[in-house]
N, C-alpha and C positions, 0 to 999 in steps of 0.2 A: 579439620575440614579442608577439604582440597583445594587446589585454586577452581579448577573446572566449577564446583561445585558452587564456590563464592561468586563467579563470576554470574552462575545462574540466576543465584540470591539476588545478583543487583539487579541484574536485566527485569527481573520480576517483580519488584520493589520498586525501579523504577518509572512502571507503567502508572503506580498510585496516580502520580503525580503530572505524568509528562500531559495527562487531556488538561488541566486547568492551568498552564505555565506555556502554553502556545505564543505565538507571537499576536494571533489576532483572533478574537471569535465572539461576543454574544451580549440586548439591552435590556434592566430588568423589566420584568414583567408586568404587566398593569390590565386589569379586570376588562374582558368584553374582549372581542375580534382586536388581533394587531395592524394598524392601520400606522406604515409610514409616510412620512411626507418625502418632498423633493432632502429637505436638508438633510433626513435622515438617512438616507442613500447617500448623499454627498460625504457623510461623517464615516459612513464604513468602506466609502470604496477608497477614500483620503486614507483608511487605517491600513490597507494593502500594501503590499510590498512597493518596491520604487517603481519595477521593472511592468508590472502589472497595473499600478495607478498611474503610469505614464500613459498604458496603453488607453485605460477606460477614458484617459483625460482628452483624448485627441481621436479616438473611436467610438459612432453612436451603436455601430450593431455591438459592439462588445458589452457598454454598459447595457444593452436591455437585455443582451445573454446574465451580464451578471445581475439583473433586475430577478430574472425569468431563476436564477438560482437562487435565490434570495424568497423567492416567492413559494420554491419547492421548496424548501428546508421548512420554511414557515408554517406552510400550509400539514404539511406532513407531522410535525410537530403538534400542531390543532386538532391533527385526528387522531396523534398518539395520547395527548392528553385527554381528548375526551371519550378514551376505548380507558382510562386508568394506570397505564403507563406507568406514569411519576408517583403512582401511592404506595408502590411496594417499600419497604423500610429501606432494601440497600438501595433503593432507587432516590428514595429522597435523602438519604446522606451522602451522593455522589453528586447529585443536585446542589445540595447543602455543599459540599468543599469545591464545585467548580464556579459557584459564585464568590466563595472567600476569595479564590485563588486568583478570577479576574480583579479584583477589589483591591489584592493584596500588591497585585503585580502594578497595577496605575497607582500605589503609594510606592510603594519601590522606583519606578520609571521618573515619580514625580519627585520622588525627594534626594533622587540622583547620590551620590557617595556617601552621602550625608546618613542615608538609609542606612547604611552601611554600621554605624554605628550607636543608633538608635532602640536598637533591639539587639540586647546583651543577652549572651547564655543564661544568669540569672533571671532576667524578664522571661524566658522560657520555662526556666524549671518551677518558677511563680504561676505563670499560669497553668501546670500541669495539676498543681499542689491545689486547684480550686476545684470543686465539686464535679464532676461529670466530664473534666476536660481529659484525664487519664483514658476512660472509659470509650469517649470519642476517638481516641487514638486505638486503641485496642479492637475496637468496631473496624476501620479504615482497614488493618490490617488483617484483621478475619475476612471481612468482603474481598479482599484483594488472593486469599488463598482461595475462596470458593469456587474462585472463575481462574483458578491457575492449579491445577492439581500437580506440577511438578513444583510450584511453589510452595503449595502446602505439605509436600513432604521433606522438605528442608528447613532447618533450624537458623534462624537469623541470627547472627553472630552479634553481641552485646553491645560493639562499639557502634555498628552496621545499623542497629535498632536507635540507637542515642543518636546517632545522625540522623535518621526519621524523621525523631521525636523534635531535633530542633527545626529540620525544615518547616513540618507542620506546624511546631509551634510558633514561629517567624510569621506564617502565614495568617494564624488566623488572629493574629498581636497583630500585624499590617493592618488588618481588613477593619479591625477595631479602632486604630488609630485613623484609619482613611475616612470611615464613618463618621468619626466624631469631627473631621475637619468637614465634613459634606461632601466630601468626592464622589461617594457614592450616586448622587443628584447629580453628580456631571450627565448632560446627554452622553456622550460617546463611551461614559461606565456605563450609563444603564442603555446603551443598545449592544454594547460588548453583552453585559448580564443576559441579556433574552437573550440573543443569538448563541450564545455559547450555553444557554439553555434546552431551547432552539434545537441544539447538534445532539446533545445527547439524549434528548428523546424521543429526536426523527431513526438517529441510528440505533436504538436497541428496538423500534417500531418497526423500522424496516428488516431488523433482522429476525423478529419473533413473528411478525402478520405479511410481510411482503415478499418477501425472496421469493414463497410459493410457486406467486401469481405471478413471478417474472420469469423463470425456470422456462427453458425452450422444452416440449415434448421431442421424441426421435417424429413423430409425423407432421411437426410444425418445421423441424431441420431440412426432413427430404423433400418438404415443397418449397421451400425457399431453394432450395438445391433445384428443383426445378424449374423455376421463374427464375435464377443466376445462372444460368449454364454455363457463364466464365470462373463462377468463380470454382465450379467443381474440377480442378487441377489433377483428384488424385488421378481420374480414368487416361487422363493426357499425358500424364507422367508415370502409367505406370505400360501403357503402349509403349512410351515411348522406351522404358524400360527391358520390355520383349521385345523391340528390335536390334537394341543396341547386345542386348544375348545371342540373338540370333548368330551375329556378327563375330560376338566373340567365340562363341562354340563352331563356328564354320573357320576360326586357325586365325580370325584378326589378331594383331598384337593388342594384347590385354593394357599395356601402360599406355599408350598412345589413347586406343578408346579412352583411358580414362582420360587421359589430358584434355579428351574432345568434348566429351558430354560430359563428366561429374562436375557438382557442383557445389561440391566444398573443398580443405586447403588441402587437401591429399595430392587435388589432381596433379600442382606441379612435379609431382613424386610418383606419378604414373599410377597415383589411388594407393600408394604404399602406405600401409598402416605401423611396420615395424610389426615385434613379436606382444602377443597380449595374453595375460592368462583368464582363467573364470571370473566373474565379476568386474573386467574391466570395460565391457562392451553391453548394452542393450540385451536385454533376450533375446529376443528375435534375432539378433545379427548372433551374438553367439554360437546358439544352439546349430544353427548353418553351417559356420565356420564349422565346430568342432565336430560339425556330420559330414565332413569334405574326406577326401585323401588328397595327397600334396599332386598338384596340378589339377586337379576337379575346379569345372564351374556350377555353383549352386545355381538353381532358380532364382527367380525375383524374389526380395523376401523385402517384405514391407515392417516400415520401424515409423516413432512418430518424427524422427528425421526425414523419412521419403522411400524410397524404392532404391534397395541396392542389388547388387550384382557381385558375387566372393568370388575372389580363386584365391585356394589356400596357397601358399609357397612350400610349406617346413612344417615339420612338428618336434618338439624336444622335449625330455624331461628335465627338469632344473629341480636341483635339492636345494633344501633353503631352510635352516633351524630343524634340522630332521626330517622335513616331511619333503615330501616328492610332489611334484605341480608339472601336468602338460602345460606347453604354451604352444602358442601357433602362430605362425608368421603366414599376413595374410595382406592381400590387393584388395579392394571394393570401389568400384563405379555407382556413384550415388546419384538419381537423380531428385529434384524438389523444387522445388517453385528457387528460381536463382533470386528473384525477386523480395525474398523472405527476410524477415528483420534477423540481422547476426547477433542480437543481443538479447533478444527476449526467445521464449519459451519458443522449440517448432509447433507449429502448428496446421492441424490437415484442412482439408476441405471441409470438413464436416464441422472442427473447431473453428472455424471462420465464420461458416452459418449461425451455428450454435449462439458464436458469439453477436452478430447482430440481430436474429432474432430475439433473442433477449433485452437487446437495447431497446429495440422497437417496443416490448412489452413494458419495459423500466418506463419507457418516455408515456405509451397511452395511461397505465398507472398512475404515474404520479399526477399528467393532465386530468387524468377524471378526481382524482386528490383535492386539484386548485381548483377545481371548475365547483366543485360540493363547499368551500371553505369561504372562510369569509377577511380570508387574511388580503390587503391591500397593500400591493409597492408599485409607487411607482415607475415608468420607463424614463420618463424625463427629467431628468437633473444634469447639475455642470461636476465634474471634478476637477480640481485643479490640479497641474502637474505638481510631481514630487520637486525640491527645490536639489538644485545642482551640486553637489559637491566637490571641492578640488581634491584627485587622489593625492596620498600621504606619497612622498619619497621615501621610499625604502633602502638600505644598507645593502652595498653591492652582495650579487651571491645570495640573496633573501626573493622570493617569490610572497606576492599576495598570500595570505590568510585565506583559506576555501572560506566560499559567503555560507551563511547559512539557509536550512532547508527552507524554502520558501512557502510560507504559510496559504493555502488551497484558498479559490475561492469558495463559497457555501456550494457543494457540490451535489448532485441530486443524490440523495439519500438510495436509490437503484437495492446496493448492495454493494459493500466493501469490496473496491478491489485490488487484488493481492498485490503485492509488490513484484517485478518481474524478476526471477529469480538470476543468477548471474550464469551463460552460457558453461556448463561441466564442459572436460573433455567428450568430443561428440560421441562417446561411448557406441559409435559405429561410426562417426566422419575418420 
């Protein structure tokens, strides 16, 4: 098996695991409407990161924002369980190991190094050796190929499965040993348990009955597009685009225009792109380029970067392992909102609306969600700050340890949103 290949195994392998081994999430469950008190707010926003429980501790709008998200997850949660949600079989064994795993994890945290040696490989292989516990494990990982079909066409490597088998089995030996000491009765285990119960069956609710109803239509876009008339950029940018043509096709110096109006890192370069071949640029910029002859200016040709402006320089063939490849050296004057995030995705006019008309539908959803529920938190509680600590001295030449990811507060269940992917070459900037 190849490394690529191994690497995928783990990545996939390790989704099993990563929802119930969080830093912070969910109290167990108890019959009738969940109704918090003042302390039991205090005990989850105390369980927050430093950075973030500092915040809630000295900010009253922040805590009832984080009240008001504690209220959606809840609430949402109430009406995934009583639409049936949690009765499907993989639904209640993902249920079933994200409670082991908070249970597992406040005996680990609690029994500090010590943990460390209390649960031997043999205490693993003993509980596998007992009725139904193999069987559990073998379930965990059939659910986990279901919802991963590049997972489930690779073979788990032996050693790669025996590691599994002991994480899981550590865990659910944790959860038993936490049990038998009463941990589990801790309040801040059983408000971890609900809420982290809480998470998972707001979010598989929201993604099989809500997305829908949050989905912007193209006729709910173009009237937002019309009550914003600021925020519709592209018609402004792309005028402004047929003038600065105009300009160039009437003998302006093409590098200069660029220097003047593009607005990305070309321009210092007079909008120089260098030589590129097929597949390294956008379609639309592409297909332009390579419909030019050397010194031609294209049209305005629209990408989801913005509104550019080509003039070819060059064309050459380049051999390369046998085969033969045009390339072309080419200028582009781009213009786009200068104002645009340089690190997340571009984005048009239309994905701008898009995207808060959807918020707008996320927020009335889930309000008519809590306003039908019977779930209660309250806004009023104290947090106390995080306690201070003095940083370590470090060894000349040695940089801090990157902190880790910092665990969300309970976030409106809306619909997952994607991670921003990292800026490509601007395959037209």
């Amino acid at each position: 098996m190849n490394s690529t290949k191994k690497a995928l195994i783990a990545a996939a392998v390790a989704v099993i695991f990563a929802g119930g081994l969080i830093f912070w999430q969910v109290k167990a469950r108890k019959a009738g409407p969940v109704e918090l008190t003042p302390e039991d707010m205090a005990i989850i926003a105390e369980d927050q990161p430093p950075q973030m429980r500092a915040r809630l501790a000295t900010d009253e709008a922040a805590r009832k924002d984080f009240a008001q998200d504690v209220r959606r997850l809840l609430a949402v949660a109430e009406e995934a369980e009583q639409n049936g949600v949690g009765n499907a079989p993989d639904m209640k064994r993902q249920l079933e190991f994200q409670k082991a795993s908070v249970i597992a994890q406040h005996y680990f945290e609690t029994q500090g190094e010590q943990a460390a040696g209390d649960i031997k490989d043999t205490d693993v292989d003993e509980f596998f050796k007992q009725p139904g516990n193999q069987q559990k494990f073998d379930q965990i990982i059939a659910d986990a190929k279901s919802k991963d079909p590049q997972f489930a066409s690779q073979e788990i490597p032996p050693e790669q499965l025996n590691m599994l088998k002991q994480r899981l089995g550590r865990i659910y030996i944790a959860e038993k040993k936490a049990m038998d000491q009463g941990m589990d009765k801790k309040p801040e285990v059983r408000l971890q348990m609900m809420l982290q119960h809480a998470r998972v069956l707001a979010q598989k609710y929201a993604v099989d009955k809500l997305q829908d109803k949050m989905k912007a239509t193209d006729e709910e876009v173009n009237a937002y597009l019309t009550s914003h008339p600021d925020l519709d950029t592209d018609k402004k940018n792309r005028a402004k685009a047929e003038e600065v043509l105009k300009r160039a096709r009437a003998g302006e110096d093409f590098a200069k225009l660029a220097q003047e109006f593009s607005t990305d890192g070309s321009k210092d370069k007079g909008g120089d792109l260098g030589w590129f071949g097929h597949g390294d640029m956008v379609p639309e910029f592409e297909q332009a380029a390579y419909a030019l002859k050397p010194g031609e200016i294209s049209d305005v040709v629209q990408s989801k970067f913005g509104f550019h402006i080509i003039k070819l320089e060059e064309r050459k063939n380049e051999t390369k392992d046998g085969k033969t490849e045009e390339k072309v050296h080419a200028r582009h004057i781009l213009i786009s909102d200068a104002g645009a995030n340089p690190f997340g995705p571009p984005q048009s006019s239309r994905d701008r609306a898009k995207a808060a008309v959807e918020q707008d539908k996320a927020k009335k959803v889930l309000d008519e969600i809590v306003a039908r529920s019977y779930v209660k938190v309250p806004d009023n509680y104290s947090v106390k700050p995080p306690e201070q600590q003095a940083p370590q001295a470090l060894p000349p030449g040695f940089s801090a340890p990157p902190q880790g990811e910092e665990a969300p507060a309970p976030a409106p269940v809306a619909k997952p949103t994607p991670a921003k992917p990292t800026p490509a070459k601007p395959k037209a900037h």
